[in-house]
Residue, then its C-alpha position, 0 to 999 in steps of 0.5 A: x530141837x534135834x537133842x530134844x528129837x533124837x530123845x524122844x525117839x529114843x524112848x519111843x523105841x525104848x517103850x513104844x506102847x506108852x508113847x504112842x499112848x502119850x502121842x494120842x491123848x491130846x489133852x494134859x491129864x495123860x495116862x499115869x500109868x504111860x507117864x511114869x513109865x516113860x519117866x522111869x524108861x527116859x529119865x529127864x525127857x519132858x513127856x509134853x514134848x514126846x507126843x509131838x516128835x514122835x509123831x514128827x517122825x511118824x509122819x516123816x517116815x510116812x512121807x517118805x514111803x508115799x514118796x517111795x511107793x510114787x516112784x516105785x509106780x513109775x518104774x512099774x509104769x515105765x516096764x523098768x520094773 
């Protein structure tokens, strides 16, 4: 899983666009155009698995700014900030 994970970010950052594009098309007839850019970009990823672990992290980066933002209003409440 984490070879798979850390590919897939990979090319969310190479072409971010035409992942996000492969992220939000539930059913399995993608986006030509997002599919072979993608394979063009990342050459032996499977695009199926892109979509979710790109939006693992996005979800995991969201967590962690919720998380940031909570203790930072503490710290405001507290007068610490």
């Amino acid at each position: 899983m984490g070879s798979k994970f850390i590919a897939a970010l990979r090319c969310f950052f190479k072409c971010p666009a035409e992942t996000m594009r492969l992220m939000l098309s539930l059913n399995p007839p993608y986006d030509s155009r997002a599919v072979e850019v993608v394979k063009a970009h990342c050459p032996g990823i499977e695009v199926e698995s892109v979509g979710f672990y790109v939006g693992l992290f996005l979800a995991l980066v969201f967590l962690a700014l919720c998380v940031m933002a909570y203790i930072l209003s503490l710290l405001y409440g507290m007068g610490g900030i």
